[in-house]
N, C-alpha and C positions, 0 to 999 in steps of 0.2 A: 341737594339738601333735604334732611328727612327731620322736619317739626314735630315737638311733642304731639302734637294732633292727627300726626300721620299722614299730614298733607306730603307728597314728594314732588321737589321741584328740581328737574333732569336737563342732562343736555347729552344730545346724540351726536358724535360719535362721543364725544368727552368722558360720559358717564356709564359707558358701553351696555346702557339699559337699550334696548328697545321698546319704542312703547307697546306692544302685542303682549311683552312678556310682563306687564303691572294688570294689563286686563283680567277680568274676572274678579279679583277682590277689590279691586278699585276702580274706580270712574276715571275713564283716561281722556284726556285733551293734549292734544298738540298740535303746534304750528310747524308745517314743511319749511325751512329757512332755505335749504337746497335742497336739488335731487324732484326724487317722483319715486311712488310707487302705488299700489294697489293693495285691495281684499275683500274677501266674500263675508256680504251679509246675507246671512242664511245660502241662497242662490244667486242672489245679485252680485256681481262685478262691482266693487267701488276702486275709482280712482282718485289720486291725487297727486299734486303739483304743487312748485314752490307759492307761496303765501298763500295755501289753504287751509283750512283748521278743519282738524280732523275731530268728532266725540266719539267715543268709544265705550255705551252704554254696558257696566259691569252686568247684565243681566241680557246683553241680546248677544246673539252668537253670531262671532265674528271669528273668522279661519283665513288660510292659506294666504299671509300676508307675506306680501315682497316689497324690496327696497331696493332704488338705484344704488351702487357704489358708492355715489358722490352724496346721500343723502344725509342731512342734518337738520335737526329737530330741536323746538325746546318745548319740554314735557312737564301738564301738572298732571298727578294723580292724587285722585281724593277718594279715601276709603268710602266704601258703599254704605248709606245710611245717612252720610254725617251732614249733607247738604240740609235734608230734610230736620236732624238735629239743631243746626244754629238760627233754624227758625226762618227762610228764608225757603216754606214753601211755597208762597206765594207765586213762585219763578218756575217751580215744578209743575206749578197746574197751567203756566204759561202755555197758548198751541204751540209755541216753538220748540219748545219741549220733547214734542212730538213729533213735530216737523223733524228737528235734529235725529229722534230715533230710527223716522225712515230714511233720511238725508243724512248719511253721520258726517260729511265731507263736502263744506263749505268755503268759494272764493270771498277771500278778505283786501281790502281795496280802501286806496283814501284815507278818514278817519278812523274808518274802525277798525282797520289793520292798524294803528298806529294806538287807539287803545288799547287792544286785547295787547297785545306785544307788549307796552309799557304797564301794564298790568301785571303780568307776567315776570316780566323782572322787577316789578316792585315786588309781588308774594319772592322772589327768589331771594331780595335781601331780608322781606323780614323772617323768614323762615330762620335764618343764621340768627335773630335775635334771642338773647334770653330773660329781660326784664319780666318784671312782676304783670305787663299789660301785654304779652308778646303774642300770646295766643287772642286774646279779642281783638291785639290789630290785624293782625293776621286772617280773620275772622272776617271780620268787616272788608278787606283788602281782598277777600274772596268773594264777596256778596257783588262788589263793583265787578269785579270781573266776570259775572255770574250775568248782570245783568245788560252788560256789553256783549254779553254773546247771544242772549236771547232776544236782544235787541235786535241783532243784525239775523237770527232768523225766527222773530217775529214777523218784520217785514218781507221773507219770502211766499207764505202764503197770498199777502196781496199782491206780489207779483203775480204769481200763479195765477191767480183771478182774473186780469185782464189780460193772461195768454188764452186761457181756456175758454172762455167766454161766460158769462153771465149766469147763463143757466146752470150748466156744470159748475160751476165754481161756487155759485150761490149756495144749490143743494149740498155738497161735499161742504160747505163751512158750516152749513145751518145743521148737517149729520153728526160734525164733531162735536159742536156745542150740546147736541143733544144728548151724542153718548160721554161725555164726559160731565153729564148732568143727573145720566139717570142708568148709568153702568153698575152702579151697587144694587140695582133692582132688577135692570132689563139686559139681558146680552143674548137677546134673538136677533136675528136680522130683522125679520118680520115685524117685529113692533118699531123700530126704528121707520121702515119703508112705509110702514102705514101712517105714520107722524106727517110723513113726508109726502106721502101721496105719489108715492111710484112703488113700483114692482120691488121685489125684493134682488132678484137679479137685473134690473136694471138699477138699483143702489149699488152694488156692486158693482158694475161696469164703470159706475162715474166717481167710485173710490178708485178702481183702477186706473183709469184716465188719469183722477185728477192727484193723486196719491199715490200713487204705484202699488196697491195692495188692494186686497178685496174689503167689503166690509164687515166683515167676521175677522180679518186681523186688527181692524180699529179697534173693536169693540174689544181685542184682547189684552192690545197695549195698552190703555185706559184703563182695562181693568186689573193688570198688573201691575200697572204705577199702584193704583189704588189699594189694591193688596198687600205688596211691598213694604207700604208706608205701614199698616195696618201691624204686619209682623214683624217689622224691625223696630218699632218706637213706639208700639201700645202697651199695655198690660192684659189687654183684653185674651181671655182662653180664646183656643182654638176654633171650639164651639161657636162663641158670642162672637167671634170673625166672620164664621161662618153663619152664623142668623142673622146678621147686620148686613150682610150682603145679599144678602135672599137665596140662596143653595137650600134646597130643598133634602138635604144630608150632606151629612158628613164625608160619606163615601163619595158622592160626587162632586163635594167643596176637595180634597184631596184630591182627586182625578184631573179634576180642570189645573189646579196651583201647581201639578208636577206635569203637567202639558207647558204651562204658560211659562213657566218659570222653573223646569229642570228638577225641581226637588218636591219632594211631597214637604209641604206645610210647616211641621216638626222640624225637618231638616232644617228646612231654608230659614225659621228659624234661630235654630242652632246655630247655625253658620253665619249669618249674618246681622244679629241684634246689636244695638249697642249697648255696650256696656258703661 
């Protein structure tokens, strides 16, 4: 089903979509119902198995996806931008957020497999509605869902925490808070490690440990959500993007946004504002 809003709500094999092939212009979620399969984030292997939930961040690069035979899926995708549109960024700034970007392939169990799922097919009926309130329940019927997923990986970082022990866990939570505090001004490693009062390569190692990435790729996701936001839903020039975030030019506000995000500024723009 495809709602005036552009939300799509799929069923694999039924709807002979794949969900790899909605990626990129849209934010892809789905749940494995059967089957198993894999894919590479950036270099990592990701796997997955039946009742896993899969996010599939329209801006991080995800390749070489396989599927069992037997696999089946049901799929929402939601145009890029529009989360942040219905006003419902409060879930975006969630750490799970982030968690999910490095984690896109989460086990579901118990309750929360039994909300996200009945979420899911509730957006699939109302998607077919067409009344005068179809698009705000629908709307709202996205938000619950939104927050049942971040729900269930919210609470994986405190896992994490009393796997890894105390120390590491503590500095890598008190590192994200940080850089998702003060990312529009600082994206040194250096000024984050001296916050912290360790080395700058041993900030890194316990991003590593405890996150699977260094601390120069925090600082880039954080600061890519935040730019993101900035180009697809402000009015703001390029410019005043760029001096609200403290880039010391233009040139090198452009450099770093077509690193982080594949397109120079303009483009990503272009290509993804809403209308």
């Amino acid at each position: 089903m495809i709602s005036e809003s552009g939300i799509r709500i799929l069923r694999y094999p039924g709807d002979k979509v794949l969900p790899n092939v909605l990626h990129g212009d849209y934010h892809v979620h789905f749940v494995c119902l059967e089957g198993n399969g894999g894919f590479f984030r950036e270099k990592e292997w990701i796997t997955f198995r039946q009742d896993d939930l899969v996010i599939l961040q329209g801006d991080v690069d995800f390749s070489g996806f396989e599927f069992s035979d037997d696999f089946e899926c049901l799929i929402l995708s939601v145009p890029r931008g529009f989360m942040r549109s219905m006003g419902n960024g409060m879930v975006w700034e969630s750490r799970g957020f982030i968690h999910a970007r490095m984690h896109p392939s989460v086990h579901l169990s118990g309750i929360s497999k039994d909300l996200i799922i009945n979420d899911l097919l509730s957006l699939e009926k109302r998607s077919s509605q067409s009344g005068r309130y179809s698009v705000q329940a629908l709307v709202q019927s996205l938000q619950i869902l939104m927050y049942d997923i971040w729900d269930v990986y919210d609470s994986a970082p405190a896992e994490e925490e009393h796997r890894l022990g105390n120390d590491v866990a503590g500095i890598f939570m008190k590192y994200q808070q940080l850089v998702k505090e003060n990312c529009h001004l600082h994206r040194r490693v250096a000024w984050y490690a001296d916050k912290l009062n360790v080395t700058p390569r041993q900030l890194s190692r316990i991003c590593e440990k405890a996150g699977g990435s260094g601390a120069m790729q925090w600082i880039d996701h954080y600061s890519a959500t935040l730019i993101m936001e900035q180009l697809e839903n402000s009015d703001l020039s390029i410019d005043d993007i760029c001096d609200n975030l403290n880039f010391s030019s233009k040139s090198f506000f452009t450099t770093y946004v077509k690193r982080v995000l594949g397109l120079p500024p303009s483009e990503y723009r272009e290509k993804h504002s809403i209308t």
